[in-house]
MMTF fields as JSON, N, C-alpha, C and O atoms, coordinates in Angstrom:
{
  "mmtfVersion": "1.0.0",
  "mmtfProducer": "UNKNOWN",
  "numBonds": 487,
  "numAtoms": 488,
  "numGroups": 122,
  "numChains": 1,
  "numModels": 1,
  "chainsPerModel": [1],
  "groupsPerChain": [122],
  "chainIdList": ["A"],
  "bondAtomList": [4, 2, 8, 6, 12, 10, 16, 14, 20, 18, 24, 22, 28, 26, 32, 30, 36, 34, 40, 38, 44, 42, 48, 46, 52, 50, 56, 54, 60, 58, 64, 62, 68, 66, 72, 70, 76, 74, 80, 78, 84, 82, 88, 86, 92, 90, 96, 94, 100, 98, 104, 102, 108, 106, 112, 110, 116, 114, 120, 118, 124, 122, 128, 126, 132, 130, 136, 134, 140, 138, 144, 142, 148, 146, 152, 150, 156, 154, 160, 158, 164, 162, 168, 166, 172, 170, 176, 174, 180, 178, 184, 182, 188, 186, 192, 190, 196, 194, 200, 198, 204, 202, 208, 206, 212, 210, 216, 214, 220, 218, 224, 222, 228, 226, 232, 230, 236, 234, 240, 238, 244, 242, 248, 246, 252, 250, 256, 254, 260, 258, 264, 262, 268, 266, 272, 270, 276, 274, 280, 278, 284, 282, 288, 286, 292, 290, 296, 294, 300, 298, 304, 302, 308, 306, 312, 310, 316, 314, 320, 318, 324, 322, 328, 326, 332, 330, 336, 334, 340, 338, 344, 342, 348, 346, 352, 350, 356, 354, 360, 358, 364, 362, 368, 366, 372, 370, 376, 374, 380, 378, 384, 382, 388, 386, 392, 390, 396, 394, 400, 398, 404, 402, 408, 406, 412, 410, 416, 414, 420, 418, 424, 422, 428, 426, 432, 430, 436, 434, 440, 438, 444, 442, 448, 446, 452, 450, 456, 454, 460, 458, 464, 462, 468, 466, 472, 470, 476, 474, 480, 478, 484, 482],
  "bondOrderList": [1, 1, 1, 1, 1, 1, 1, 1, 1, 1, 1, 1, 1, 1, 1, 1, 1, 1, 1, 1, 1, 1, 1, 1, 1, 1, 1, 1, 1, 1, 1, 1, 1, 1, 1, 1, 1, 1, 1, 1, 1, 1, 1, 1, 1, 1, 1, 1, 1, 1, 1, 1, 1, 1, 1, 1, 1, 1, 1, 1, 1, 1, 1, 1, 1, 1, 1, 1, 1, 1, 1, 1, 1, 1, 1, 1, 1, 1, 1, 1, 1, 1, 1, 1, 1, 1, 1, 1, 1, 1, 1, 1, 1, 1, 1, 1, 1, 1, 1, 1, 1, 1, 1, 1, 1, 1, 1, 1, 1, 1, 1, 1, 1, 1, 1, 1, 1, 1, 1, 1, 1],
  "groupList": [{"groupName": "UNK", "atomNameList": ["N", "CA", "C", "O"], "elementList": ["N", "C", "C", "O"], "formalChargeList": [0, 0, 0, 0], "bondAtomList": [1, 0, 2, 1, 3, 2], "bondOrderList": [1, 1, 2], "singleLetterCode": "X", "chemCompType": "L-PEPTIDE LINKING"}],
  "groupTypeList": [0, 0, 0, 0, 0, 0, 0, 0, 0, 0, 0, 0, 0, 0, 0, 0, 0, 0, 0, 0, 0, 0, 0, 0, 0, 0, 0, 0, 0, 0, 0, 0, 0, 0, 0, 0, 0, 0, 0, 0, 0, 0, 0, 0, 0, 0, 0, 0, 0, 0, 0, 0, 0, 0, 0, 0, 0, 0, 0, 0, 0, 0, 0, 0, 0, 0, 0, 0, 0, 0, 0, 0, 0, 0, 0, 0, 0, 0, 0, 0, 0, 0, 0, 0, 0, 0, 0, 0, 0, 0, 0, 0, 0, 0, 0, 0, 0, 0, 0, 0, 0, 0, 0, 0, 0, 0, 0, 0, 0, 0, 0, 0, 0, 0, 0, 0, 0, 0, 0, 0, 0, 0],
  "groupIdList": [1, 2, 3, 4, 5, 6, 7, 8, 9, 10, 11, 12, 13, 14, 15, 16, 17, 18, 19, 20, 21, 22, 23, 24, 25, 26, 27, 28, 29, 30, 31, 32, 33, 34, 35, 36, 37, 38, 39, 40, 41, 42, 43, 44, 45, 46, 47, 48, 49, 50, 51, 52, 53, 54, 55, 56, 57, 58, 59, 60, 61, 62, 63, 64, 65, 66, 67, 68, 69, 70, 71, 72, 73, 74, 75, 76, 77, 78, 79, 80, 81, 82, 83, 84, 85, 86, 87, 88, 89, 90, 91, 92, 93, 94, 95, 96, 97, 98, 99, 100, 101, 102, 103, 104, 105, 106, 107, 108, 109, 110, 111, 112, 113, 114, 115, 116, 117, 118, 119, 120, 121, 122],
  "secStructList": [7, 7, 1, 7, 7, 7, 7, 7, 3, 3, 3, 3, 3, 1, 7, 2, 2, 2, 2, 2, 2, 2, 2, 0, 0, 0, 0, 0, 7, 5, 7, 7, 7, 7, 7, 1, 1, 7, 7, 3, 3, 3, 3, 6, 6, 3, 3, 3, 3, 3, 3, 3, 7, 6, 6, 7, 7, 7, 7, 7, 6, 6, 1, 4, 4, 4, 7, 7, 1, 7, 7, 7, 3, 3, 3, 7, 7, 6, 6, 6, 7, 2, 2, 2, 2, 2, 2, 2, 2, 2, 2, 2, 6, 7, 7, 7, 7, 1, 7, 7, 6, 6, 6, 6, 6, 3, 3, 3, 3, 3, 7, 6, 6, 1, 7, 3, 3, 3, 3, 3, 7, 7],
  "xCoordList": [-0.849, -0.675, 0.504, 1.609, 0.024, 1.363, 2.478, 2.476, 3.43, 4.726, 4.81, 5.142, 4.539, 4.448, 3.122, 2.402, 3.219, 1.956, 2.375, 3.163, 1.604, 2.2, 1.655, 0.577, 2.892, 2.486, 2.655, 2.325, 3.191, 3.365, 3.977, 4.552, 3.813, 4.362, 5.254, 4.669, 6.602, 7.306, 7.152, 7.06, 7.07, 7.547, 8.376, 8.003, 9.837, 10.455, 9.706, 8.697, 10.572, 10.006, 10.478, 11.426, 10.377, 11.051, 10.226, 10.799, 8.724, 7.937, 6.683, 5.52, 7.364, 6.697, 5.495, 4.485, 5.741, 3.471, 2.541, 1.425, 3.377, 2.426, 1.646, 0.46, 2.641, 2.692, 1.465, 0.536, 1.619, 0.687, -0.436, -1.148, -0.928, -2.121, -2.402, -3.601, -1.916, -2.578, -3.356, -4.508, -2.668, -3.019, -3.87, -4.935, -3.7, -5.077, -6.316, -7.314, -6.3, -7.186, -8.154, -9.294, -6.468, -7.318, -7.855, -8.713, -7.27, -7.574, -8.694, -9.283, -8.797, -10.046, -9.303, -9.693, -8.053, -7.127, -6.835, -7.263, -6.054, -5.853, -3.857, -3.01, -3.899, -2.037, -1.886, -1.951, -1.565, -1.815, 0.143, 0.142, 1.316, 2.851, 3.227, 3.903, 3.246, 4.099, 5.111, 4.662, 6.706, 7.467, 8.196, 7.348, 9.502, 9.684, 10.27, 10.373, 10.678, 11.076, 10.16, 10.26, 9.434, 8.474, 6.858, 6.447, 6.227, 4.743, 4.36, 5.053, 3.186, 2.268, 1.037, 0.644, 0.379, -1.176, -1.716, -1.047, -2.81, -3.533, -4.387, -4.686, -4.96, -5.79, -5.942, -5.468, -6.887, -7.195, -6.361, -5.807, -5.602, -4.611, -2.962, -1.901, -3.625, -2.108, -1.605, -2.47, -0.645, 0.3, 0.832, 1.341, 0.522, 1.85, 2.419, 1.89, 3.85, 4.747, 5.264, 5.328, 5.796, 6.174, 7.538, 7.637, 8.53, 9.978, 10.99, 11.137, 11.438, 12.16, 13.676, 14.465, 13.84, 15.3, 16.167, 15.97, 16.661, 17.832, 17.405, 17.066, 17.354, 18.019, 17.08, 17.387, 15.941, 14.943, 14.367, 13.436, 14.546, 14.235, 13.037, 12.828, 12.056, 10.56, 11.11, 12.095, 10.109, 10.581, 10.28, 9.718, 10.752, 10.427, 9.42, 9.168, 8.891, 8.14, 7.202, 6.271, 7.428, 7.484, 8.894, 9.229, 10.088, 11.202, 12.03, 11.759, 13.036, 13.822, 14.864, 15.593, 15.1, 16.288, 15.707, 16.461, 14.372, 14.708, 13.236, 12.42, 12.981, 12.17, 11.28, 11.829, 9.975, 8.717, 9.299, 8.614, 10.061, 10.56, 8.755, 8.575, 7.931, 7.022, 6.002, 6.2, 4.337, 3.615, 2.605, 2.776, 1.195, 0.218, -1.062, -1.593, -1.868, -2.687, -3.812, -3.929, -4.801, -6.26, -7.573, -7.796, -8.327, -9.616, -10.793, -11.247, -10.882, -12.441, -13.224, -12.894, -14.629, -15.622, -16.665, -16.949, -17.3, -18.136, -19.515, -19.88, -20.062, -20.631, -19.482, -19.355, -18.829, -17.933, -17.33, -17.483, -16.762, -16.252, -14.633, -14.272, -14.235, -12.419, -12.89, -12.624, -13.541, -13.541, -13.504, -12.706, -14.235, -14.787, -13.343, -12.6, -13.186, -12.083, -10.901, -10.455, -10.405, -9.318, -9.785, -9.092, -10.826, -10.957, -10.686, -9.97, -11.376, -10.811, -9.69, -9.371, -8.936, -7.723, -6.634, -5.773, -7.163, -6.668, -6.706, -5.721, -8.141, -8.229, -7.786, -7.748, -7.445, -6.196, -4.815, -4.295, -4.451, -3.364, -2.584, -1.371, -2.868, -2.555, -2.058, -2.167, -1.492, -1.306, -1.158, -0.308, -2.397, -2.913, -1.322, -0.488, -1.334, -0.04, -0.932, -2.137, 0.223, -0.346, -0.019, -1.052, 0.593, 0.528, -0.331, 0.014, -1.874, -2.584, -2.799, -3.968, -1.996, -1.907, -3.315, -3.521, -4.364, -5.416, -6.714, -7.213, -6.855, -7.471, -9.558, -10.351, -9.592, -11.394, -11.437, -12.374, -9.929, -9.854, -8.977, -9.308, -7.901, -7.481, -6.87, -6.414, -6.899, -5.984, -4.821, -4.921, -3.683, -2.361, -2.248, -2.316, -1.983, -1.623, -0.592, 0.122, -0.405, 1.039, 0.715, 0.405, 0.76, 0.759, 1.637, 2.199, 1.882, 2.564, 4.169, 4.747, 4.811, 5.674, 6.506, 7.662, 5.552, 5.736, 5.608, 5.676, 5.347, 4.967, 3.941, 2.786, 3.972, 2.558, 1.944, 2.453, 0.622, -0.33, -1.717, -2.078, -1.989, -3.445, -4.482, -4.47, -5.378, -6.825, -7.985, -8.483, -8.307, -8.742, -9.818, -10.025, -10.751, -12.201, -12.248, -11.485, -13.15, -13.432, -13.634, -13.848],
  "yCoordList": [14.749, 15.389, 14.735, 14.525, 14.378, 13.708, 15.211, 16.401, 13.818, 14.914, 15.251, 16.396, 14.366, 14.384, 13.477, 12.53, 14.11, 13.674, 13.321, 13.921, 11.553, 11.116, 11.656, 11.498, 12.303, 13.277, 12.467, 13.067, 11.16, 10.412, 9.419, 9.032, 8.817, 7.115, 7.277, 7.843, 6.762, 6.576, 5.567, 4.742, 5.215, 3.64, 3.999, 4.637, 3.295, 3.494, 2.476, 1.77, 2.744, 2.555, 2.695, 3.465, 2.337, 2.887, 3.848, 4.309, 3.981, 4.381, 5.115, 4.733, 6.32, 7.185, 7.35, 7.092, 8.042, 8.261, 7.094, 6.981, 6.306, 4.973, 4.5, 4.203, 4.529, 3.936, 4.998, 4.585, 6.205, 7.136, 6.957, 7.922, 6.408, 6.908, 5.344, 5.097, 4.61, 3.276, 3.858, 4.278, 3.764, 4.176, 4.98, 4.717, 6.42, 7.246, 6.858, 7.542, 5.395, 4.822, 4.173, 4.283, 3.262, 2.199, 3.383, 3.075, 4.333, 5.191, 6.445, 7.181, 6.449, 7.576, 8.55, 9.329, 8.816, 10.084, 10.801, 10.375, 11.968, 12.471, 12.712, 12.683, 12.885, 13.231, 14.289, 14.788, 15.088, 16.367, 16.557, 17.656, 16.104, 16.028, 15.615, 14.672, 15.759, 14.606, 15.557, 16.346, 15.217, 15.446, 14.018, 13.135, 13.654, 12.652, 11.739, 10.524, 12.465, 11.409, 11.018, 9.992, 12.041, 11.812, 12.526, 13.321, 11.42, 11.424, 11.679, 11.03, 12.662, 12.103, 12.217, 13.035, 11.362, 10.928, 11.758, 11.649, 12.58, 12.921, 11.774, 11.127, 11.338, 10.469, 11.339, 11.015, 12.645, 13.059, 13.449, 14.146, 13.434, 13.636, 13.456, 13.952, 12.267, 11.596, 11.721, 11.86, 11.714, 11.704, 10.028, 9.409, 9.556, 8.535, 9.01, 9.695, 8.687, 9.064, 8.049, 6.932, 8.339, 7.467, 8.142, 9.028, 7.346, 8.18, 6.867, 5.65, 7.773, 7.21, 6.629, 7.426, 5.093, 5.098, 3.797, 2.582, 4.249, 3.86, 2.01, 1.757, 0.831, 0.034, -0.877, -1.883, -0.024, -0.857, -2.193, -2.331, -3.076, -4.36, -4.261, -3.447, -5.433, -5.406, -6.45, -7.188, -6.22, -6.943, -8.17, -8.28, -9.443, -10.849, -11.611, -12.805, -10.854, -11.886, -12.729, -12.295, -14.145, -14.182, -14.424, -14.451, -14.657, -15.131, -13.696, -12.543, -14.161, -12.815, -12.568, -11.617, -13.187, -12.131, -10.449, -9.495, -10.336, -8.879, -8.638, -8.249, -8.846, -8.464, -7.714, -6.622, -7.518, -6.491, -5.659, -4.677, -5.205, -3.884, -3.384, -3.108, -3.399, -2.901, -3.077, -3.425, -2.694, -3.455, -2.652, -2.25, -1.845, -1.579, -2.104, -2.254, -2.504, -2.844, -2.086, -0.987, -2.625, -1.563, -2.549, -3.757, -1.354, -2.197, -1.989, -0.899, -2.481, -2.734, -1.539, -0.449, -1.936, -1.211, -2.001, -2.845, -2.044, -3.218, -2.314, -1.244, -2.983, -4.412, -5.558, -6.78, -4.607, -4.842, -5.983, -6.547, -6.586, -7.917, -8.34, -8.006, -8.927, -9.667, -9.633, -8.605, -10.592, -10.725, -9.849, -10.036, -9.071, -7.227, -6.64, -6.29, -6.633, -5.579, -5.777, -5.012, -7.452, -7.946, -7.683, -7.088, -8.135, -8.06, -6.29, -5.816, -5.649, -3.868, -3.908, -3.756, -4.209, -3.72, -4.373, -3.803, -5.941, -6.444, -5.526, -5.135, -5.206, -4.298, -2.799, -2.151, -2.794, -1.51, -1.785, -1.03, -2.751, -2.858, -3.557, -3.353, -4.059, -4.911, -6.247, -6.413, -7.334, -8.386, -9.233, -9.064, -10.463, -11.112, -12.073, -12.355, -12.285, -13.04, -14.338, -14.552, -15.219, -16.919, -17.103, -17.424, -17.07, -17.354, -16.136, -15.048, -17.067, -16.73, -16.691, -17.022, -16.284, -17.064, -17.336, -18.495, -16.282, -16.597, -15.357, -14.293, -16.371, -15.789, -15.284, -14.598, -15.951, -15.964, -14.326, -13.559, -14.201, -12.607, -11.851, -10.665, -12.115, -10.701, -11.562, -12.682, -10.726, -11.067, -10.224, -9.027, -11.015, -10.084, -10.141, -11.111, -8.512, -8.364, -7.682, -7.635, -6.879, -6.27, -5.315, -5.621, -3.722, -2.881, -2.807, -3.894, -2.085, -2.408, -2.7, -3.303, -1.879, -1.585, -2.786, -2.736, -3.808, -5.115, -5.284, -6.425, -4.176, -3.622, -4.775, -4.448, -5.717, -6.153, -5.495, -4.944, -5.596, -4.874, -6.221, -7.305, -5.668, -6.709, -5.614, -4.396, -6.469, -5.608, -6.648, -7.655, -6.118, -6.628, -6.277, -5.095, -6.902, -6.505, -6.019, -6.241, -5.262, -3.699, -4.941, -4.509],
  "zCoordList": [26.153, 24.862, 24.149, 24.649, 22.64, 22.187, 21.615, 21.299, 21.838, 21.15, 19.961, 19.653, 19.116, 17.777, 16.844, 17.162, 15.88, 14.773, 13.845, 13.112, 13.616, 12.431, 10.694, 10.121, 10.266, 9.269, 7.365, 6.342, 7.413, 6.409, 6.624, 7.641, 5.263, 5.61, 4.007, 3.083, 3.817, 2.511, 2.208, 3.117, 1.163, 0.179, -1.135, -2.119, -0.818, -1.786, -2.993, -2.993, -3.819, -5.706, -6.788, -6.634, -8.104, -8.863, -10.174, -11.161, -9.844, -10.146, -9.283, -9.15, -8.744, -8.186, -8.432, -7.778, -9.954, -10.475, -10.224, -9.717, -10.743, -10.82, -9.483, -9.339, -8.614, -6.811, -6.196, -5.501, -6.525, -6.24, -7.153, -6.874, -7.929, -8.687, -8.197, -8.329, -7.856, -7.435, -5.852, -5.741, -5.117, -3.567, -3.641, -3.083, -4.447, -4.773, -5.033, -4.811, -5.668, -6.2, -4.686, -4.233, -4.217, -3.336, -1.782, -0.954, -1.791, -0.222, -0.657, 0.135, -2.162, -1.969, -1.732, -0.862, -2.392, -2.071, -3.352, -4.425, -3.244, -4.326, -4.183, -3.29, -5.318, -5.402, -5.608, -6.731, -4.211, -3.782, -4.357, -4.911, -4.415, -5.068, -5.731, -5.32, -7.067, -7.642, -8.759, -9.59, -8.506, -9.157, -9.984, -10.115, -10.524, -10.931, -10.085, -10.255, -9.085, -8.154, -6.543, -5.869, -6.328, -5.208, -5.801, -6.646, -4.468, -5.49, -4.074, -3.29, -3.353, -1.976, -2.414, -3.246, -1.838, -1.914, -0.738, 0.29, -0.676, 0.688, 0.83, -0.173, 2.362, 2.44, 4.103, 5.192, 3.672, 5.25, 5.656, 4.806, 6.968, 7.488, 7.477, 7.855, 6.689, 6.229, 4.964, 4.1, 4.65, 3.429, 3.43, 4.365, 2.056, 1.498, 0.639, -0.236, 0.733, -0.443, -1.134, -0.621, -2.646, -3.129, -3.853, -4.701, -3.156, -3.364, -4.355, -4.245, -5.161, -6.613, -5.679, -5.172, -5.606, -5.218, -6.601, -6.649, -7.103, -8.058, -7.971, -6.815, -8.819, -8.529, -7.121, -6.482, -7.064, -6.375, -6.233, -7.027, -5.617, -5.257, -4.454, -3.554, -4.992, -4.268, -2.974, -2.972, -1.914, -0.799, -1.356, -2.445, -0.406, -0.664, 0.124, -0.04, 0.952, 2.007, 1.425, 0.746, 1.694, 3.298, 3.361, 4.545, 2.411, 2.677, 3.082, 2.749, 3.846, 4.812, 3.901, 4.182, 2.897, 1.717, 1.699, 1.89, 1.455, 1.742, 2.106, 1.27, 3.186, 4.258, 4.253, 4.397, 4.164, 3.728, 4.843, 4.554, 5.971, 6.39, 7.165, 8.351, 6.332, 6.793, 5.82, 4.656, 6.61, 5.977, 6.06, 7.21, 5.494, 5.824, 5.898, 4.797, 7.087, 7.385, 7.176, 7.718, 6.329, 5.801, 6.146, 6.055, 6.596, 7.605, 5.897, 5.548, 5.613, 4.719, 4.712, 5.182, 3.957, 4.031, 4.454, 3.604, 5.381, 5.275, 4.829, 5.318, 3.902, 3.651, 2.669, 2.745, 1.842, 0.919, 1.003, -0.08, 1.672, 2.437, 1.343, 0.214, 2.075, 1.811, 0.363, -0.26, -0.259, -1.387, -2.629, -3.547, -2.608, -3.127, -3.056, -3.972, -1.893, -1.5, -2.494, -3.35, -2.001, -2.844, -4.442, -5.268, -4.635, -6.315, -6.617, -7.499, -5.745, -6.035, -6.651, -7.831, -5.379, -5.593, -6.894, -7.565, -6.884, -7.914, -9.136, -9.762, -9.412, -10.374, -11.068, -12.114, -9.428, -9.254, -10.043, -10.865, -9.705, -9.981, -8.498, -8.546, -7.658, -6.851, -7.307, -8.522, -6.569, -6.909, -5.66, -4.786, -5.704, -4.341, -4.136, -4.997, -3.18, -2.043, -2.577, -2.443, -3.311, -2.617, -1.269, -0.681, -0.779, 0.726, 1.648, 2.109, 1.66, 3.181, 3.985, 4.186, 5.21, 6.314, 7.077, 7.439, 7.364, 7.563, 6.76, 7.124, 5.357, 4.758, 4.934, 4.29, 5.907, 6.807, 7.41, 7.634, 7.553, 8.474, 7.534, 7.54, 6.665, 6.236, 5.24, 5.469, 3.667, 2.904, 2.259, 1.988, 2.043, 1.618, 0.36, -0.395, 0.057, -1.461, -1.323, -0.321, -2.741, -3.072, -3.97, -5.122, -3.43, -4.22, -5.672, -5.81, -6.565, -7.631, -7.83, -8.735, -6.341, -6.447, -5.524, -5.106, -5.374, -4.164, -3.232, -2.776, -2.465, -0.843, -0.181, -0.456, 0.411, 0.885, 1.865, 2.841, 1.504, 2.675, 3.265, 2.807, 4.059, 4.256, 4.002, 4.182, 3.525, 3.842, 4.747, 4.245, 6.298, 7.257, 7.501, 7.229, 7.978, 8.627, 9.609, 10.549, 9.588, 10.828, 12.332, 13.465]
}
């Protein structure tokens, strides 16, 4: 039996609504919080939040001045495939990574707020 349940994930920002009505978009969630400084998305079980911090810097990866810290990994829909997916999200409001490291299996983008994520095949 676990000890604990993972109950949310944060991403700081400097645009809470925005960060949330994107993710709502790409997870099929709704924005079950949003005040002006924190936003959460339901997606099922989980919560993302999107928390207002002053003076926010987007990470840099791949360079280590300021380190993606962390990253979310998202499995597809298949039939939908890399391509679909990425164009989704582009359309979301994403923005694709020139650097792919191996784009045949997963490609990296960047939610609005600079966050990179992959979106990977099942």
């Amino acid at each position: 039996m676990p000890v604990v349940h993972l109950a949310a994930i944060n991403l700081e920002c400097s645009d809470p609504a925005g960060l949330a009505r994107f993710w709502a978009a790409m997870l099929d969630g709704e924005v079950a919080v949003e005040t002006a400084d924190f936003c959460a998305v339901k997606t099922g079980v989980l919560f993302l939040g999107a928390v207002r911090v002053e003076g926010y810097r987007q990470p840099t990866w791949p360079s280590a001045e300021r380190s993606q810290q962390m990253h979310l990994d998202l499995t597809i829909d298949e039939p939908a495939g890399l391509d679909d997916a990425a164009d989704r999200a582009t359309r979301l409001g994403a923005i694709a990574e020139e650097h792919q490291p191996a784009p045949e299996r997963y490609r990296v983008l960047r939610d609005p707020a600079g966050h990179p994520f992959c979106l990977r095949r099942p």
